[in-house]
N, C-alpha and C positions, 0 to 999 in steps of 0.2 A: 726365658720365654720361648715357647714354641714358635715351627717358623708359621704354624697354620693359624697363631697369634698374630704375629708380625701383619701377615696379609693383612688378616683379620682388621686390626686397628690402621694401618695405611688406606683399605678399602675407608672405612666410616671416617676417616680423615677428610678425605679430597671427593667423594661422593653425595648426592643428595642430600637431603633434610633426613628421610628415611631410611640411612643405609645402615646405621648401627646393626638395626636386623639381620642383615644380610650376611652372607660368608664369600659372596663374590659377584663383581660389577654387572649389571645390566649389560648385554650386548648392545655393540653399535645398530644394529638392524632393530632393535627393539625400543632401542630410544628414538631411534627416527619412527618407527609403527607407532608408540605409545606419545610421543611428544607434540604442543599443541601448541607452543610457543609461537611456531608461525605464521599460526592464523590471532590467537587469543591476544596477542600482544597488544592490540588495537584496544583492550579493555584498557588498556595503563593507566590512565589517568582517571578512570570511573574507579579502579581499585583504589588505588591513593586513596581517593576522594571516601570511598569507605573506611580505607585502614587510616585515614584521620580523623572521623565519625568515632572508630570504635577506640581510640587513644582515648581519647577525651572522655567518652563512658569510664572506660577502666579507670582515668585519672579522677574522676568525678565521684566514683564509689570508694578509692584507694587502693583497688586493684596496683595500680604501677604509681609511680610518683609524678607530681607535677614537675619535676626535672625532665624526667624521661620523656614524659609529653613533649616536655620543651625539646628536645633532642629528637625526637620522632618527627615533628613539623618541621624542624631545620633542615633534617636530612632528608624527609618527601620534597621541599621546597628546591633542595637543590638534583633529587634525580628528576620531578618535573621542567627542569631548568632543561638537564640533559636528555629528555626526550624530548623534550622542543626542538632541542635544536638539531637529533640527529645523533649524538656523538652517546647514548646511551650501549651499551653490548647485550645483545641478548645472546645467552648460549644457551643451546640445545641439551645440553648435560645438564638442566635443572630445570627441566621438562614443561614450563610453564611461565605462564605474565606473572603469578605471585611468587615462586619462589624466586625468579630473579629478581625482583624489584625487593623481597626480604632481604635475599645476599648482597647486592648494592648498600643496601641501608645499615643494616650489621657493617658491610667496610665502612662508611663513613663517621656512625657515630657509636661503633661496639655494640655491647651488652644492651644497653635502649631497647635497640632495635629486635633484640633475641624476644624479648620481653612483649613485643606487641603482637602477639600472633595467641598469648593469652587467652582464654575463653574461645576460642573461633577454633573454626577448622579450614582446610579447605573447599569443603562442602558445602558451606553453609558460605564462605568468603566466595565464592565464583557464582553461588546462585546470584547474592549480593548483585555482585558486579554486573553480572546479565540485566538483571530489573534497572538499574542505574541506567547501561547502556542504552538498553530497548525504550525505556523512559524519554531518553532525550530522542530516538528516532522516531518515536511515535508522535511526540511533539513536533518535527519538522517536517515530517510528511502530512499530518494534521492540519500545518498551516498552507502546506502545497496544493493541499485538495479545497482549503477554501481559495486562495489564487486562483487556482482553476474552474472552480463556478464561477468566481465574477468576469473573469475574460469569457468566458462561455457566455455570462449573460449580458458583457457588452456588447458581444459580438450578436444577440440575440437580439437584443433592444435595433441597434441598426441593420438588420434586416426583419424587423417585425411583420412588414408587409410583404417582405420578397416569398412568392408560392413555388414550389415546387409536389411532384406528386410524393402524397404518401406511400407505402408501400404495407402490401400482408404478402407474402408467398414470392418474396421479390414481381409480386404484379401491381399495376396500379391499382390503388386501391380508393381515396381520395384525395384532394385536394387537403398542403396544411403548411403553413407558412414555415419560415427556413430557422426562425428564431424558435419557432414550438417546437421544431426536430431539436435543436442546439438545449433545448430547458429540460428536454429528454434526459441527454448526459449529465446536467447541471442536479439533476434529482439523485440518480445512482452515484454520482460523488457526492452529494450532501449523505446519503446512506452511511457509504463510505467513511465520511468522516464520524460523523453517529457512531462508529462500528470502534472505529478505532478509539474514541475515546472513552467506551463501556470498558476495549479492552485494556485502555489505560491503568482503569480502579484497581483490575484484580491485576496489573501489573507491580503497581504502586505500594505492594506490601512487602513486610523487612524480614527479610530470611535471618538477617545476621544475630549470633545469638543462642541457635537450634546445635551450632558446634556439627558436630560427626553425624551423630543422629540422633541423639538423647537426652541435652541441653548441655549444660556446664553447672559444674558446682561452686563456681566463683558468683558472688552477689551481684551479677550486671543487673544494668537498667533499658532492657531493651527498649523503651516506650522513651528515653533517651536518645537512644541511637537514631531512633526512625524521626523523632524531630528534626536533630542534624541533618538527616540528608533529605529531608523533604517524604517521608513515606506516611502515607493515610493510614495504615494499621501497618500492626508485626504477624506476620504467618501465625495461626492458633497451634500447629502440632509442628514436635521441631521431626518427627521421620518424613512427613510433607514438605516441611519446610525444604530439607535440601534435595528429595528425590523427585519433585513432579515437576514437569515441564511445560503444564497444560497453559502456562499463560503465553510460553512463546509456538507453542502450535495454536494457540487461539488468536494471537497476531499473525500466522504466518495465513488461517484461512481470512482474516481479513485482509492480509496483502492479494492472495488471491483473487480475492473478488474485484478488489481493484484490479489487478493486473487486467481480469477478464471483461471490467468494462471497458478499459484503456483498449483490449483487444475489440470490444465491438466498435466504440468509436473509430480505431485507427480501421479495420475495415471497410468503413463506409467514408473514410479518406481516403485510400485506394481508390474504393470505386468511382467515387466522382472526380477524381485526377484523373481517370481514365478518360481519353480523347473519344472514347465511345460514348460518354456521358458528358464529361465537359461543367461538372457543377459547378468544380474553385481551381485553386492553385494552392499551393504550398510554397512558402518562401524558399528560395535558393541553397539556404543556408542545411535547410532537414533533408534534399533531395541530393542524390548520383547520376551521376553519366553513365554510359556502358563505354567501353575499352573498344567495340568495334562498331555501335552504331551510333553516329554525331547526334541524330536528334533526339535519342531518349534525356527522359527526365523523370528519373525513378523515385517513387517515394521513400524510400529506405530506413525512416527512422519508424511509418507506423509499421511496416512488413516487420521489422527489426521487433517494435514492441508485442505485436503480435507474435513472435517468436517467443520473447522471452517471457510470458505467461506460461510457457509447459516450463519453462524451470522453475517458475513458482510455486505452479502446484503442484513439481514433483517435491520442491521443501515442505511442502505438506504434508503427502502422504509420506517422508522420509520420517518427517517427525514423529508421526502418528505411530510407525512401527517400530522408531527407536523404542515406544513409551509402550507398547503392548505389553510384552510378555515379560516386565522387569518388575519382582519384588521389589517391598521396601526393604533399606533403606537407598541411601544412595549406592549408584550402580557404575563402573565403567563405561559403558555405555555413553552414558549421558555427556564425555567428551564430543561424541559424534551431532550434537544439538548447535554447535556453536557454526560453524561451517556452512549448513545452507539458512539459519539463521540471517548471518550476518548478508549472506548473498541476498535472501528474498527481502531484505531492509534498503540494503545499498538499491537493487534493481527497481524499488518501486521510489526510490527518491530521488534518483538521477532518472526514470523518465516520467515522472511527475513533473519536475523542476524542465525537463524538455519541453514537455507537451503544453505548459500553463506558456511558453515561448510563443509555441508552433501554432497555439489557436490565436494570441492575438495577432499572428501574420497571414491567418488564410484570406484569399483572393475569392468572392465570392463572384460567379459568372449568371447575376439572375436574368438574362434572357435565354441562357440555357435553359436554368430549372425551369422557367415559365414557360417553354414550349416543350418538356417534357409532362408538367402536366398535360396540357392541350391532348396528349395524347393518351388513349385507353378508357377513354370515358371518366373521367375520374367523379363527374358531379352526378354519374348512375345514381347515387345514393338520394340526391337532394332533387331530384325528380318522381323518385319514390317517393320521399320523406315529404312531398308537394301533395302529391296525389292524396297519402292518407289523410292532410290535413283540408283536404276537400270530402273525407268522406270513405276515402275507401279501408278496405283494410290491407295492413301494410302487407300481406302475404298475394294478396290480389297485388297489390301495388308494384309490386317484386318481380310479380310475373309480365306484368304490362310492361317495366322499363326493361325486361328483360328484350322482350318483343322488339323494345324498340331501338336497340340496342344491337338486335340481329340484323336489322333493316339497315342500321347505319354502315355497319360495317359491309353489310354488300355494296350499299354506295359510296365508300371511301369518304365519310364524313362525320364529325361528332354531333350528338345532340343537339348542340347548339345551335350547328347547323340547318338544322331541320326548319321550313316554315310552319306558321301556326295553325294551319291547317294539316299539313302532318302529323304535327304532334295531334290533334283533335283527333283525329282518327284514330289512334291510339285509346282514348279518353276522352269526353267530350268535355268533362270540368276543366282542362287545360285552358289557360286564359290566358293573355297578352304578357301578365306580370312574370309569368315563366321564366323569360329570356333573363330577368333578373337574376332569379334562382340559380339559374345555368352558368353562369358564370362563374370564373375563379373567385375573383375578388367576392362576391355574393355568397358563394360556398362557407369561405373562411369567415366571413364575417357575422354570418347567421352561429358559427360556433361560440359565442359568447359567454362563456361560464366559464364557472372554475374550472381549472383543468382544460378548459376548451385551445380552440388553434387560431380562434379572434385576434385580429393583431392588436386590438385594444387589451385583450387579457397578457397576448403575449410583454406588453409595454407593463401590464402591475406585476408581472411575476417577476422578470428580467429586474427590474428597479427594485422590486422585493430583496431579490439575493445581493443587488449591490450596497441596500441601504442597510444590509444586517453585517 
């Protein structure tokens, strides 16, 4: 035998699944560029969990024997054991979560384990595990986002009456109680959840089965496999099946959206922490100090989550351009999906699980907000909205509280202030019941309707979300 034999068989000895092919090792620089083991490793136990799914098909048709089955579950049973606890080895030289969890299994119980990799590829094996994965993250941010409406709407219920001014153009715009601001957020995470559980469905279909790209010619029973592991259909095209990715960029723009309400809510935390505004507090625990001035008290976890909304969406757009310009079937490429994947999953579940914390600790300071209404005219509207209902029309009506509105501010006073003879001059329909009108509490409470900023409505909607 030659010696460019020798190599030859030494190399496909001690090297990958694939190296028979080959005439000489992958470089070290190219196994660390191409290797994905140490991020993907975190699938381990979602793969298992499929390569005991597809055991059992195989054993089910006669694919492989009920021995081997039996010898396949022993030995997942016991490398599951050793990544519990740690003591499992991942190496780099076998590029991936599956084929080291195959070469485990092969040492433990031989030939078996050669045998379960049957029908599948690993094409079709890692979409698998992705759906698995994502499946269960999508369920635990799922349930974080309903936590976080009903603290949102306990916190809404007990201050149904607390006013603060509303805002258009960060100006005062009108009067609207602190629980209708709070059911605000409670609606764009119920979206939120909505969103993520449409993208559940098209998560929740079984890749495994579609092989490389073209199926297999072994008699599986996919409509088997996807009962085992809980999946609502099997992908209809197996070149689909392992190449597209649109279900984890359709997760990833709903992480997005989340992140980005998370981003408007933690701003308007900023701002009312701000000692220029003074609306709440933030518990101890979400806030920092500065290193050289004693009395700050920085918010740090919404500035934080605000922050970390641009690495969301840049996993978005990252996804979107992994999946442009790639033919079927499956592609190289598509290692590069797992990475900000796994990040935009983690980031919206650790500050969901935060923030569902931080809202039932906020400190709410309502003689603030009520004398930040008091300022900018906030009940301009419902002196209008008075006038028409005497008659006028509201574009007339518009321009009279405008008038009056100028008068005030030259004398350093609000509407309210004005006596009723003031306002008369103004408008002679102005009657005594005004003052009623004028008020906060009289503003919010004329808004009665659905949807409205009534602390009576604010009390059915708030107990709405807590009693679903």
């Amino acid at each position: 035998m030659s010696n460019s034999s020798n190599n030859q068989n030494q190399f496909a000895n001690k090297s990958q699944a694939w190296s028979a092919r080959f005439t000489e090792p992958v470089s070290d620089l190219v196994k660390r560029y191409t290797a994905s083991v140490d991020f993907d490793k975190r699938l381990a136990l979602f793969d298992i969990q499929g390569s005991l799914a597809h055991a059992k098909m195989l054993a089910t048709v006669g694919v492989i024997s009920s021995e081997d089955q039996d010898a396949i579950e022993r030995g997942m049973q016991q490398i599951i054991g050793e990544i519990e606890a740690d003591q499992f080895e991942w190496l780099l030289d076998l590029e991936d979560v599956h084929l080291n969890i195959e070469k485990r299994l092969v040492e433990i119980i031989g030939d078996a384990g050669k045998r379960l990799h049957t029908g599948r590829s690993r094409n079709d094996q890692v979409a698998t595990d992705i759906r698995l994965w994502l499946r269960s993250e999508i369920d635990q941010s799922a349930e974080l986002l309903v936590e976080l409406q009903k603290n949102l709407a306990a916190l809404a219920l007990e201050h149904a009456d607390t006013i603060l001014p509303g805002f258009t153009h960060l100006q005062v715009a009108q009067p609207v109680t602190f629980g209708h601001h709070l059911l605000a957020y409670a609606e764009m995470f119920n979206r939120d959840h909505e969103r993520l559980l449409d993208c559940r469905k098209r998560v929740n279909r079984l890749p495994l089965g579609a092989a490389a790209l073209a199926g297999t010619s072994y008699p599986i029973d996919r409509e088997l496999t996807a009962q085992l592991l809980g999946f609502d259909e099997v992908c209809r095209n197996s070149l689909d099946a392992v190449s597209d990715r649109d279900f984890a960029i359709e997760f990833c723009a709903a992480a997005a959206l989340i992140m980005t309400h998370i981003s408007r809510l933690s701003e308007e935390l900023i701002i009312w922490m701000s000692p220029r505004v003074g609306f709440i507090e933030l518990a101890d625990r979400f806030c920092t100090g500065s290193s050289i001035m004693p009395q700050k008290k920085n918010p740090d976890v919404p500035e934080l989550a605000r922050g970390k909304t641009g690495r969301v969406n840049g996993h978005l757009i990252a996804l979107l351009t992994l999946m442009k310009g790639q033919p079927l079937a499956y592609n190289k490429d598509n290692q590069e999906d797992k990475e900000g994947l796994f990040d935009a999953a983690d980031t919206i579940r650790d500050t969901l699980t935060i923030f569902v914390d931080m809202v039932s600790g906020i400190r709410v300071k309502a003689d603030a907000m009520r004398a930040a209404a008091l300022q900018g005219f906030a009940t301009a509207t419902d002196l209008a909205d008075y006038l028409v209902k005497k008659g006028l029309p509201f574009r007339d009506a518009h321009e009279t509280v405008a008038l009056a509105v100028r008068e005030c501010e030259q004398k350093g006073c609000d509407l309210a202030d004005l006596s009723l003879a003031e306002l008369q001059a103004f408008h002679p329909s102005i009657e005594e019941d005004i003052f009623g009108v004028l008020t906060l509490e009289g503003s919010v409470a004329a808004r009665n309707h659905l949807g409205g900023t009534a602390p009576e409505r604010v009390r059915i909607e708030a107990q709405r979300i807590l009693d679903n």
